[in-house]
Every structure is written in structure tokens, then in C-alpha cells.
C-alpha positions in Angstrom: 131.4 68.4 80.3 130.9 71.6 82.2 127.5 70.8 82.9 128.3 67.7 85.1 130.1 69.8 87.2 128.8 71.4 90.9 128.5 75.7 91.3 131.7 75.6 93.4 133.7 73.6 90.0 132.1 75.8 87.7 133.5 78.8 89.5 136.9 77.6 89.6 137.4 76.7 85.8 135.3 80.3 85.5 138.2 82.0 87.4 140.2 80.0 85.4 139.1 81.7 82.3 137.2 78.7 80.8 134.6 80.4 78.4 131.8 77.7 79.2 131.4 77.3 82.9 130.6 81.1 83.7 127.8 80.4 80.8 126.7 77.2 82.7 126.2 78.6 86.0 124.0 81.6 84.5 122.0 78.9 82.5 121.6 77.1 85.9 120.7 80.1 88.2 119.0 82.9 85.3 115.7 81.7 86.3 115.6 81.7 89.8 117.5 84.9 90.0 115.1 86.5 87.5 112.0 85.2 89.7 114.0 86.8 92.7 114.4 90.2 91.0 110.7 90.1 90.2 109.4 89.3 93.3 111.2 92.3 94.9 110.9 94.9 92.3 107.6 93.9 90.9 108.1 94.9 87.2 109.6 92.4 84.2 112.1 94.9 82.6 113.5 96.0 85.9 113.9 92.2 87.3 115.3 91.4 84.1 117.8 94.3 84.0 118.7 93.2 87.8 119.2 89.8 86.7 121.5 90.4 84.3 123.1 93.2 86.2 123.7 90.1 89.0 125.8 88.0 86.6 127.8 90.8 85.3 129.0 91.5 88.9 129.3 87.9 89.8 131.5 87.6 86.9 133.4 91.0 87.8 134.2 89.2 91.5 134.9 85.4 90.3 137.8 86.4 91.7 136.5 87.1 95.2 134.4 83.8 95.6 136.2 81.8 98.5 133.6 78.7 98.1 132.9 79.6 102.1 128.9 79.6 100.7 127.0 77.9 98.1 127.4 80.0 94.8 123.2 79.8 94.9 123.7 81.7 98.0 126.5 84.2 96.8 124.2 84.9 93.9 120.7 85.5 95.7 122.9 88.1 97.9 124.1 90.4 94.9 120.6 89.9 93.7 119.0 91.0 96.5 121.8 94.2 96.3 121.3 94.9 92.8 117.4 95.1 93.7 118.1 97.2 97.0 120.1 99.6 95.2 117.5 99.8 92.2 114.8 100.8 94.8 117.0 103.0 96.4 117.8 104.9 93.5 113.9 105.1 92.2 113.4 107.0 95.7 109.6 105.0 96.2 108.6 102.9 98.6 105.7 102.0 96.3 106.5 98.6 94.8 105.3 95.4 96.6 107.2 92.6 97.6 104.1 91.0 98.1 102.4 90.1 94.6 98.7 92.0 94.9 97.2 89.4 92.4 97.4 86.6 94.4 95.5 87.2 98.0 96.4 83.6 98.9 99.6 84.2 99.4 98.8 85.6 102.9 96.6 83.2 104.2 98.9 82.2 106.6 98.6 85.3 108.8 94.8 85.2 108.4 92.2 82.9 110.3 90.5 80.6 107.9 86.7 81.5 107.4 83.4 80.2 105.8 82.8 81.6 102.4 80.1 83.8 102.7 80.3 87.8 100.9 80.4 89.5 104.0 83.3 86.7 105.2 85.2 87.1 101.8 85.0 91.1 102.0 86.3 90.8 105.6 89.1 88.3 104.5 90.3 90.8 101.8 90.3 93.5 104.4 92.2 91.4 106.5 94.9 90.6 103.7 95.3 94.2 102.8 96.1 95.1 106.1 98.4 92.6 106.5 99.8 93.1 102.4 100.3 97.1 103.6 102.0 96.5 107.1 104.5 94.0 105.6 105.4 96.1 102.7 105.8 99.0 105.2 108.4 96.9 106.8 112.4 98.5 106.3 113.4 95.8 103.2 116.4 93.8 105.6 113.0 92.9 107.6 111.5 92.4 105.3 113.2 89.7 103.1 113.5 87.7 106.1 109.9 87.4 106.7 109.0 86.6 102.8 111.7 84.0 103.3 110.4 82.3 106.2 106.9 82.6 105.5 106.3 82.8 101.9 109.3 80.7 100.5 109.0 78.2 103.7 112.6 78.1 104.8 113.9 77.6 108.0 116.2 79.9 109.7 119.1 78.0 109.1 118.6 78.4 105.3 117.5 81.9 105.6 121.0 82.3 107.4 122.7 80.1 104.7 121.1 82.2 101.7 121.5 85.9 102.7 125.1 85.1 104.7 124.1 86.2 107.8 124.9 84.9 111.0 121.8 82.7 112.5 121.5 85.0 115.5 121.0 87.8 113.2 118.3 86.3 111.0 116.6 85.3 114.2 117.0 88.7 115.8 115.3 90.3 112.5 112.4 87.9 112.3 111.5 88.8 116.0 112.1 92.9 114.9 109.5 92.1 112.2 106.9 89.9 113.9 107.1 92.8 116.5 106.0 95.7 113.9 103.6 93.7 112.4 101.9 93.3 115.3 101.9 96.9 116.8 100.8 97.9 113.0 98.1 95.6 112.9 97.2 96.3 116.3 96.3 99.3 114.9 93.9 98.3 111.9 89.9 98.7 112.1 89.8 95.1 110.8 90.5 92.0 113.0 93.5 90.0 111.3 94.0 87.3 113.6 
């Protein structure tokens, strides 16, 4: 039974030409890649289009898959293309990685406060500084900081997920952290 198998079997009877095991692996990963999609491009028919679009060209490059990362890995990466090139193409800098209806999400760059309205107005001032200077950030900074904070991985599994070298994924957390700080630096509001 192909669903017994691991990624890395299902890709070799897929390259193999068995009709099920492509299917398997797309009713294993649809999900997450569709919650990937969304979360970058911010709109249900788009993510869905680049989730689909993903398994199409995984399928195209079966061929191509040397097993040298997880297929979870090799299919976040042409996600994460397929939604690069998508926003490319629209020409806007406009959609949010960050999701707007949940302030939450940010509390981790902002100093915990009482509850009062004038320390709730200042805490939302605080999170859409901090919401605007990470969706400012260039979108290779970007995913690695909404990987490390928001999605709590280490750096090894950021490294592991996007195959890129550790050093690199280091490098572009510091490159990040960096901006954020001389844009916030810059804000009215006191974020930290």
C-alpha cells in the first residue's frame, strides 16, 4: 500500500510511473503547501492556484529529485518559487506575509503590557510598526524571519527546509534583525 510508504519511496515508484504514489504524496503535503501559499500571498484563489501549480512542477521534475533533501523540503522550496514568481509578476509589494487579523502573532517583538486603552492603543501602534517594517523586508529576508520567529524553527531546519547552507540562513537572519532595527529605530512609537 502506497500510503505505508515514506516521501523519498513514494518518489521513486512516482518516477517509476506508478499512478498512485504521485497522488499520495499530494494527499500528504496539499495542505500544508496550500497553508504555505496563503500565508505568503494572502488571498485563497491565488494560494490555491500556487499549490497546485507546486505539484504540477514537482511532478514535471520527479525526475530531478536526488533524495539529497526531504521531499517536505523540496516541495516548500518550489512553493515558495511559485509564490515569488506570482508576486513578481503582480508588480506590488502590497500583500502581507504577516496575517493583519491576528495582532498576536507579533507579540514576540513587543514588550508585554497591562491592559489598559491607552496601553492596548500603544500595543497596536507598536505591532503595526513592527507588521510594516517586516513586510518592507526584500522576501529572501523575509521568509527566514517568519520561519524562525513565527513557525519556531531553528536554524538548522530553516537551513534543511529552504536548502540553503546554514551559514547563509544565519547570515540572512542577522541582515534582517539588522533592518528591522534601523527601521524601527525610526518609528514615533517605542517597540521594544
Amino acid at each position: 500500500m502506497v500510503n505505508d510508504l515514506t516521501d523519498e519511496q513514494l518518489v521513486r515508484l512516482a518516477v517509476d510511473r506508478d499512478p498512485d504514489a504521485f497522488g499520495e504524496i499530494v494527499i500528504r503535503w496539499e495542505r500544508k503547501i496550500y497553508a504555505l501559499c496563503y500565508g505568503i500571498l494572502k488571498r485563497e484563489d491565488e494560494a490555491k492556484d500556487a499549490a497546485q501549480d507546486t505539484f504540477i512542477a514537482a511532478y514535471r521534475n520527479l525526475g530531478r529529485f536526488r533524495g539529497e533533501a526531504k521531499v517536505s523540503s523540496w516541495l516548500h522550496r518550489i512553493a515558495v518559487n511559485q509564490c515569488l514568481t506570482r508576486k513578481r509578476k503582480e508588480k506590488t509589494r502590497s500583500e502581507n506575509f504577516v496575517d493583519d487579523s491576528d495582532p498576536l502573532e507579533l507579540q514576540i517583538f513587543v514588550a508585554p503590557t497591562s491592559e489598559s486603552p491607552s496601553r492596548l492603543s500603544e500595543r497596536a501602534e507598536r505591532l503595526e510598526a513592527v507588521r510594516t517594517a517586516v513586510n518592507s523586508l526584500p522576501p529572501e529576508l523575509k521568509e527566514v524571519v517568519l520561519l524562525k520567529e513565527f513557525h519556531d524553527m531553528t536554524f538548522q531546519e530553516i537551513s534543511d527546509k529552504i536548502e540553503m547552507p546554514l551559514s547563509t540562513v544565519k547570515s540572512r537572519m542577522y541582515t534582517a534583525l539588522k533592518q528591522l532595527r534601523m527601521k524601527l529605530e525610526n518609528t514615533p512609537v517605542e517597540v521594544i
